[in-house]
C-alpha positions as CSV (number, residue, x, y, z in Angstrom):
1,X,-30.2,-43.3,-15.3
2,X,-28.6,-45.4,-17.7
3,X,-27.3,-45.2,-21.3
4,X,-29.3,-47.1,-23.8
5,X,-27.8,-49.3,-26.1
6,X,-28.4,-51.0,-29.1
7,X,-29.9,-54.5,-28.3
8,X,-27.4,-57.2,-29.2
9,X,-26.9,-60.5,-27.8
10,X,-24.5,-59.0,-25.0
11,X,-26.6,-56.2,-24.6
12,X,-26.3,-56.6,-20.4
13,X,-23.1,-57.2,-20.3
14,X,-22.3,-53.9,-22.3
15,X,-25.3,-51.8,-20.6
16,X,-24.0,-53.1,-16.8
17,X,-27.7,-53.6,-16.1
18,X,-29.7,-56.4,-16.1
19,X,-32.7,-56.2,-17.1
20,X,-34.3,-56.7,-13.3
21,X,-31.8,-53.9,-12.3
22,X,-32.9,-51.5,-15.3
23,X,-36.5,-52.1,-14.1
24,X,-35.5,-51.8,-10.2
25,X,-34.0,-48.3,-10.7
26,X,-36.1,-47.3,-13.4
27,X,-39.2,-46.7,-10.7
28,X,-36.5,-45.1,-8.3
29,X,-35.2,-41.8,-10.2
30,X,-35.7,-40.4,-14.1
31,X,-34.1,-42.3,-17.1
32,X,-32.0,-39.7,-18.8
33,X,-30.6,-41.2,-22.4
34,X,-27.0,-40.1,-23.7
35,X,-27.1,-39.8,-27.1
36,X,-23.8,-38.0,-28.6
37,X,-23.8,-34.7,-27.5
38,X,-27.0,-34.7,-25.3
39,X,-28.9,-35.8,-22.6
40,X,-32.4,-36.5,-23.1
41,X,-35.2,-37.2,-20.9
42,X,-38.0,-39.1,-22.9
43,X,-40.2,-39.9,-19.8
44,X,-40.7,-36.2,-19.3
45,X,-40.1,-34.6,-22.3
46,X,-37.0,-32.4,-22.0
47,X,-33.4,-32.9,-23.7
48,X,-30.1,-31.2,-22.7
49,X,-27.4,-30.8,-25.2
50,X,-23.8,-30.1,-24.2
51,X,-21.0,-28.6,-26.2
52,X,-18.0,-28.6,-24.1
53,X,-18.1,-31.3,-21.1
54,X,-18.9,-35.1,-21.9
55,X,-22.7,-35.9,-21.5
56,X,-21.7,-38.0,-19.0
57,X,-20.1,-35.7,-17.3
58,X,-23.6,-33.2,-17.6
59,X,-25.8,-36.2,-16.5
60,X,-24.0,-37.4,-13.6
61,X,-23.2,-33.3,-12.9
62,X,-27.6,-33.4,-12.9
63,X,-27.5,-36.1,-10.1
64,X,-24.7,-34.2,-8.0
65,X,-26.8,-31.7,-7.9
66,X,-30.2,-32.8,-7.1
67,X,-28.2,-34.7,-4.2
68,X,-26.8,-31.7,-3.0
69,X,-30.3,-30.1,-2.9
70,X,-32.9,-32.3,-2.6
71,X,-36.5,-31.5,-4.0
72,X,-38.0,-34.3,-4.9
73,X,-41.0,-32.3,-6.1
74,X,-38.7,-30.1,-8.6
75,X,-38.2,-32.3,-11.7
76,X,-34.5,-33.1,-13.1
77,X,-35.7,-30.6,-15.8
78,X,-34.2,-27.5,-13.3
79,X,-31.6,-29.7,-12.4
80,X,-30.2,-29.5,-15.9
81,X,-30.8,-26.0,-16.6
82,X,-28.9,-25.4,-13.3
83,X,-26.1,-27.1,-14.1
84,X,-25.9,-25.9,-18.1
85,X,-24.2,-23.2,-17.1
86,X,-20.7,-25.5,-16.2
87,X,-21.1,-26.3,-19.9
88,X,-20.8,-22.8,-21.4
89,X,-18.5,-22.0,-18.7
90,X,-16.4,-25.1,-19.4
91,X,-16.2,-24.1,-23.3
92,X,-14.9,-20.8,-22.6
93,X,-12.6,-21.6,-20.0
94,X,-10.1,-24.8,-20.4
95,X,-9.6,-24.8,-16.4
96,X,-13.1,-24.8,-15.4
97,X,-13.6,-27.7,-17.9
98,X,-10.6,-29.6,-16.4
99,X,-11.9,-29.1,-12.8
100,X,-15.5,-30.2,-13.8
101,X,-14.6,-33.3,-15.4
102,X,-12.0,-34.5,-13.1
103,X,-14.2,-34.3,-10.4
104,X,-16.8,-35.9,-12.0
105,X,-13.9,-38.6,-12.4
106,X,-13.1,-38.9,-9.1
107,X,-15.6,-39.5,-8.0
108,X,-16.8,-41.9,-10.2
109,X,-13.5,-43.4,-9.1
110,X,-14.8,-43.5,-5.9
111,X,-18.0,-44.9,-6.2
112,X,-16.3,-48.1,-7.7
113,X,-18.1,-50.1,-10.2
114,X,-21.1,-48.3,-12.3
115,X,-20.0,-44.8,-11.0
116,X,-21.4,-41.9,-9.1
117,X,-25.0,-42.7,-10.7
118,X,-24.8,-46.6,-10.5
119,X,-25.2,-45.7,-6.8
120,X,-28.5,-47.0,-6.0
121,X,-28.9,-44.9,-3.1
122,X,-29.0,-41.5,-2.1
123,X,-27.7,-42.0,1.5
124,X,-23.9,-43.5,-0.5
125,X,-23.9,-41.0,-2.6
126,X,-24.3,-38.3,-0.1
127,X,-21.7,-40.0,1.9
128,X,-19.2,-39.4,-1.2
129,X,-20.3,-35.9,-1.4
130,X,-19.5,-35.2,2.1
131,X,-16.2,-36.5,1.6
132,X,-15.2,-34.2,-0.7
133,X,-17.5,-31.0,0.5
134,X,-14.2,-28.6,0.7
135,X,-12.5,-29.3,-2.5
136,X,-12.6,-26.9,-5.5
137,X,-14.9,-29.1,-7.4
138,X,-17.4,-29.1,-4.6
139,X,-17.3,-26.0,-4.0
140,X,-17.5,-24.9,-8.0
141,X,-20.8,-27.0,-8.3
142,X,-22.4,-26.3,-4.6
143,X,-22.0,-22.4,-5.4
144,X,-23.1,-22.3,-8.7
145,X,-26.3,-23.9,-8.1
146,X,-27.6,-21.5,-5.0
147,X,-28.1,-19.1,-7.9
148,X,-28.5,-21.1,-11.1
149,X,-31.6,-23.3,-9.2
150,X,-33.4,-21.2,-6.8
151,X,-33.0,-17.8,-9.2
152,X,-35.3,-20.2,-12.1
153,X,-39.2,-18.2,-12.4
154,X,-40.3,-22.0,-13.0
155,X,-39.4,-22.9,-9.6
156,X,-40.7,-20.7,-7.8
157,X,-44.4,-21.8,-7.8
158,X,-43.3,-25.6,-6.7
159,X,-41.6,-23.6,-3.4
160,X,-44.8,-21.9,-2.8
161,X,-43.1,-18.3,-3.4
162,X,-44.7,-15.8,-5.5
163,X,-42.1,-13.4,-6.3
164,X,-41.5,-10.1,-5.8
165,X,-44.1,-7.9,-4.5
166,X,-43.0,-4.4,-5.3
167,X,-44.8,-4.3,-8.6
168,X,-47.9,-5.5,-6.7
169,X,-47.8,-3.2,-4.3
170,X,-45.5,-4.7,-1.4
171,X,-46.0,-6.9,0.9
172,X,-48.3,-4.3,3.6
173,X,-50.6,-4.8,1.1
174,X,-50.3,-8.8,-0.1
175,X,-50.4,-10.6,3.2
176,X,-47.7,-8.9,5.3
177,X,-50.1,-9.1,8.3
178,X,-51.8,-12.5,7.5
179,X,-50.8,-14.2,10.7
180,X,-53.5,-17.5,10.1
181,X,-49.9,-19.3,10.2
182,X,-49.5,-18.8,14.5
């Protein structure tokens, strides 16, 4: 994931990627592209715009998240839509903004050079994660996403789950005694 700038003669220098690097990574995870107010998603066809936290913020916010529940199957697509809600929470609530975007700070801060997504591996940036498991911020963005990812209709299939069965006439009669599993 890397911002894309225009191509001048110091073009590395002010991306923080080399070439090599862009094409290392780009193989690795999805290349989201910050554009002003959104984050869009060119490889797989899907754009996020935000209106009250930094893009930044929103696309490292996208990597938290998929770190903190890993699917590698579920694209970064549910990811975002998971995490959107912090944006409309953020522009109605000054405090919830301040507590999303200072984490996202931190721990940017503590990932050193290139930030929380320069990380090239999942393992480091897990081990940052579990560092700060128990603050607010954590917390905040663990919690939001039990219900904001798994509660998505799109996902569902990808999980292998099929819903509720009540309008289909309960489980008894939809596999309730299909033991082939044993």
């Amino acid at each position: 994931m890397v911002t894309v700038y225009e191509k001048t003669p110091d073009y590395e220098q002010k991306a923080g990627l080399s070439r090599r690097e862009l094409l290392k990574r780009g193989g690795a995870g999805a290349l989201l592209i910050i554009s002003g107010s959104a984050i869009n998603s060119p490889e797989h066809a899907w754009g996020l715009e935000t209106s009250a936290l930094k893009p930044e913020t929103m696309a490292t916010l996208i990597q938290v998240a998929r770190d903190i529940y890993p699917h590698d199957q579920v694209p970064d697509k549910y990811y975002a839509i998971a995490v959107k809600g912090h944006d409309e929470t953020a522009a109605k609530d000054p405090a919830h903004k301040e507590l999303i975007e200072k984490g996202i700070a931190e721990l940017d801060k503590k990932a050193g050079k290139g930030g929380y997504r320069g990380l090239g591996w999942e393992e480091q940036r897990v081990a940052l994660l579990t560092g700060i498991e128990k603050t607010p911020f954590f917390q905040a963005v663990r919690g939001g996403l039990v219900v904001s990812l798994y509660n998505q209709k799109e996902v569902w299939p990808i999980f292998g789950y099929e819903g509720e069965s009540y309008s289909k006439g309960g489980y008894i009669a939809r596999g309730f005694n299909d033991i082939e599993w044993l």
